[in-house]
One Martini backbone bead per residue (centre of mass of N, CA, C, O) as a GRO file, in nm:
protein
  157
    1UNK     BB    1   0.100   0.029   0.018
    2UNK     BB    2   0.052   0.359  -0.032
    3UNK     BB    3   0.185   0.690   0.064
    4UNK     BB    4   0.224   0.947   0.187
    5UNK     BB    5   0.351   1.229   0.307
    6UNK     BB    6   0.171   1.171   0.598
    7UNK     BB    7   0.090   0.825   0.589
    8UNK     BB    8  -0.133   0.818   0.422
    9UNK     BB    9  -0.334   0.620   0.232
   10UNK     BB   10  -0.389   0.606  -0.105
   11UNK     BB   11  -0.651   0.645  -0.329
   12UNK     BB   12  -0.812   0.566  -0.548
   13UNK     BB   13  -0.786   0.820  -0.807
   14UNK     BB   14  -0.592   0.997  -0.652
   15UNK     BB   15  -0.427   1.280  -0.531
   16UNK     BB   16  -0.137   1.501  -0.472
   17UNK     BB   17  -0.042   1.750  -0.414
   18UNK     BB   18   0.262   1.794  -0.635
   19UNK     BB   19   0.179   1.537  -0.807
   20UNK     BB   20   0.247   1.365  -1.050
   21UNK     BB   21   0.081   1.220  -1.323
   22UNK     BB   22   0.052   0.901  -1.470
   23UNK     BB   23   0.179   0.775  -1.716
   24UNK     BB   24   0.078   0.637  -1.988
   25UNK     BB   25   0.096   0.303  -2.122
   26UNK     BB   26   0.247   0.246  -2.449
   27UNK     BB   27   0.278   0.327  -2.770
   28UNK     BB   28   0.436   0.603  -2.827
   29UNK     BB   29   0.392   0.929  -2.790
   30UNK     BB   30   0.328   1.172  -2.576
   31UNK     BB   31   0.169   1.382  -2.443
   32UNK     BB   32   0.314   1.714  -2.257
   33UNK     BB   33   0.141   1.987  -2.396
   34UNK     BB   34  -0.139   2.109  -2.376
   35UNK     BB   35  -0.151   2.091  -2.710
   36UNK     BB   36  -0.104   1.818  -2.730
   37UNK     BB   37  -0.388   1.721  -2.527
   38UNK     BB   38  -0.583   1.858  -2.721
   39UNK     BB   39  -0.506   1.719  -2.972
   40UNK     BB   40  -0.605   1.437  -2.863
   41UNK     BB   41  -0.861   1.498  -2.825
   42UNK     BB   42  -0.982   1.584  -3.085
   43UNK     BB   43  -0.921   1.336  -3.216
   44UNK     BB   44  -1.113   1.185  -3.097
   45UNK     BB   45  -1.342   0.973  -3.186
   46UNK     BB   46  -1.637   0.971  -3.255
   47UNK     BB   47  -1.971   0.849  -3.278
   48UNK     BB   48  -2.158   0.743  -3.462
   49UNK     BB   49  -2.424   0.777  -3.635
   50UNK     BB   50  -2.757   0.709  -3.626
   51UNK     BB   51  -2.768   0.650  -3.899
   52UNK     BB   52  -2.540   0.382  -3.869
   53UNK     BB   53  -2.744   0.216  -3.713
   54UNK     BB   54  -2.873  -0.072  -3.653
   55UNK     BB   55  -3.208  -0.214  -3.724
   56UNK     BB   56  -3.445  -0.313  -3.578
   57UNK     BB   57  -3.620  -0.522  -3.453
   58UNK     BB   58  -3.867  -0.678  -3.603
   59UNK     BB   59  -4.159  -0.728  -3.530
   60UNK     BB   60  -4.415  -0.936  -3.429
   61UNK     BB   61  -4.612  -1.157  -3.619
   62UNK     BB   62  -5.009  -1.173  -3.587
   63UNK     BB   63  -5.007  -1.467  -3.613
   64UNK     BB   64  -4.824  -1.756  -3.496
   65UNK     BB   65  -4.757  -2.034  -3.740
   66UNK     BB   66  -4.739  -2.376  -3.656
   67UNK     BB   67  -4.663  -2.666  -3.811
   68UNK     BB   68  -4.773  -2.996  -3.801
   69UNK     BB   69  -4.559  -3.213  -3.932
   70UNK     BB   70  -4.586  -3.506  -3.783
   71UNK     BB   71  -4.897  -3.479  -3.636
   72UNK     BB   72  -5.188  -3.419  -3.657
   73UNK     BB   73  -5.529  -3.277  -3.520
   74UNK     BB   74  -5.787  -3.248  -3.330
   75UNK     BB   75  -6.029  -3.046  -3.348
   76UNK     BB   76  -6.303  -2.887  -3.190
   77UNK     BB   77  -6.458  -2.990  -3.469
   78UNK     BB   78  -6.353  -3.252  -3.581
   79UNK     BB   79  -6.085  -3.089  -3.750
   80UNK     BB   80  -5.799  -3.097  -3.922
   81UNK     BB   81  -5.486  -3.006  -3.776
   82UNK     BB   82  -5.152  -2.842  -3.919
   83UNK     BB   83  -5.209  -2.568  -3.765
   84UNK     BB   84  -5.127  -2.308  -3.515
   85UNK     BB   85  -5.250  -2.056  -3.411
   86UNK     BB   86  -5.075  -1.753  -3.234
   87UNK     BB   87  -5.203  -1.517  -3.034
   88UNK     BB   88  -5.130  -1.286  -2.841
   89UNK     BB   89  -4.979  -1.214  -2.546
   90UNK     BB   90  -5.103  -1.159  -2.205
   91UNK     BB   91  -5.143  -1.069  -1.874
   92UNK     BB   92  -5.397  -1.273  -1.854
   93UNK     BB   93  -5.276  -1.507  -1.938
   94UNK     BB   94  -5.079  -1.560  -1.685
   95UNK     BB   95  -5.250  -1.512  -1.491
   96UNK     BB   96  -5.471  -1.812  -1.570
   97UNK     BB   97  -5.151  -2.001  -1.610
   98UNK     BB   98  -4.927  -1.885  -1.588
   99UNK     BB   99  -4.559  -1.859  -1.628
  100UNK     BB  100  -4.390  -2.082  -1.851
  101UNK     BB  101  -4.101  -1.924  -1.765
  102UNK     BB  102  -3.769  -1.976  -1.647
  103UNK     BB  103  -3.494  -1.902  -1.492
  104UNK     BB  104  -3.147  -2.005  -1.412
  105UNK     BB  105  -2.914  -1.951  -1.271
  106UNK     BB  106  -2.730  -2.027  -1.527
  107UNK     BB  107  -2.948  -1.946  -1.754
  108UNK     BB  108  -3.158  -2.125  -1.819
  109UNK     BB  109  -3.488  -2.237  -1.934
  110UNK     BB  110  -3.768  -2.293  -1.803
  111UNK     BB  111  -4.026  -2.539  -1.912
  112UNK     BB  112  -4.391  -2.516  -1.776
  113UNK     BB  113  -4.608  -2.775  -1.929
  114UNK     BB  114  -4.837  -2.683  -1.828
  115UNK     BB  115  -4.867  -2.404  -1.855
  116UNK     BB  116  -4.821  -2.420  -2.186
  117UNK     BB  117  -5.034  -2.582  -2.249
  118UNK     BB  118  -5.271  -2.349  -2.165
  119UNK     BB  119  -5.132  -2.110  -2.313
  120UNK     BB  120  -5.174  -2.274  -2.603
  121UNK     BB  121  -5.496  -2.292  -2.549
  122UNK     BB  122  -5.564  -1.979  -2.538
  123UNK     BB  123  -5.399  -1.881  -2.803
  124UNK     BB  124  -5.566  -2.099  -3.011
  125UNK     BB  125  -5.851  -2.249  -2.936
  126UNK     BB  126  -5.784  -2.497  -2.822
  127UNK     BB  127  -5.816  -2.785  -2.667
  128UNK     BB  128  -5.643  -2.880  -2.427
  129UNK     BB  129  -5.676  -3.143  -2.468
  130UNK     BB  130  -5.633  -3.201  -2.783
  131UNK     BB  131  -5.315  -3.110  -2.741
  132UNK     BB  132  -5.227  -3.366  -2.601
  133UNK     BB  133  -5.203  -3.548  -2.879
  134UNK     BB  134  -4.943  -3.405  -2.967
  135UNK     BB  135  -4.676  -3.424  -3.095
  136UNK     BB  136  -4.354  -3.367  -2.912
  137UNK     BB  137  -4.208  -3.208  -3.160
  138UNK     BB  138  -4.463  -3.005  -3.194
  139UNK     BB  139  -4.490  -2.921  -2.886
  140UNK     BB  140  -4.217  -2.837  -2.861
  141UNK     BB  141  -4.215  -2.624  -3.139
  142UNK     BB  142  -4.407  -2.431  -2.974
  143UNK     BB  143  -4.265  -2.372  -2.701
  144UNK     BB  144  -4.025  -2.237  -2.835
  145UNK     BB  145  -4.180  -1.985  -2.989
  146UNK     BB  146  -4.275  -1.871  -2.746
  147UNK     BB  147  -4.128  -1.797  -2.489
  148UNK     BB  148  -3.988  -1.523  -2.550
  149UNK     BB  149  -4.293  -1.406  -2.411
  150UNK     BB  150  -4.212  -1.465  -2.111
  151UNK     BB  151  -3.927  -1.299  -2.097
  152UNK     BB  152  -3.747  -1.112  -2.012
  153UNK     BB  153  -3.626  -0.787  -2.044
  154UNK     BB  154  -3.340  -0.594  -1.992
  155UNK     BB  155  -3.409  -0.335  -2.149
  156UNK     BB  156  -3.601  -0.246  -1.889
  157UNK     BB  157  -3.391  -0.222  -1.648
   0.00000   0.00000   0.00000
């Protein structure tokens, strides 16, 4: 631990009276005079303009449809369905139904498979019993679909 004049211990970031400031090390020369370190601060390159930043992610558009590739399924009026569409959910659908995903400490999603069933029979307009016909990697590609729509935006945060 350095210590100052006075023996007392110095904080980092601060400076006592009368001490040069730490030259930084680099390669190349430094400035030295006032004239120097004024050129230097100009020369230091601005951000880009907004105009040069990519554009925001497209808006999800809905209904969104997955097709049920693998085993089609019985609609509610004994119709068969081989897509199902999926209205935006709302506060309202997680209220009725729990919010089907969560993070774990790893940060891995973990997705409850009761909860999601409620949900995408919610938002698709299928009877609950009905879904559950659905094989597993339709069903399973359905709620990794959703998913997205359930986790926290950290952009909020």
């Amino acid at each position: 631990m350095e210590l100052d004049t006075k023996g007392q211990p110095i904080r980092e970031g601060f400076q006592n009276p009368g001490q040069q400031p730490p030259r930084p090390q680099g390669n190349g020369p430094q400035p030295t005079t006032p004239a120097q370190v004024q050129a230097s601060i100009d020369a230091t390159p601005e951000p880009p303009p907004m105009e040069s930043q990519p554009p925001a992610a497209p808006l999800e558009e809905w209904p969104i449809v997955v097709r049920l590739i693998h085993k089609p399924i019985r609609g509610n009026h004994n119709e068969e369905i081989t897509e199902l569409r999926f209205r935006e959910p709302t506060g309202g659908d997680i209220n009725r139904c729990g919010n089907p995903c969560r993070i774990n400490f790893e940060g891995d999603v973990i997705i409850d498979e009761k909860k999601m069933s409620l949900i995408m029979a919610n938002l698709s307009g299928v009877l609950s019993p009905l879904l559950d016909r659905m094989d597993p990697r339709d069903w399973t590609s359905c709620a990794y679909r959703l998913r997205g729509f359930f986790l926290p935006d950290p952009a909020a945060w």
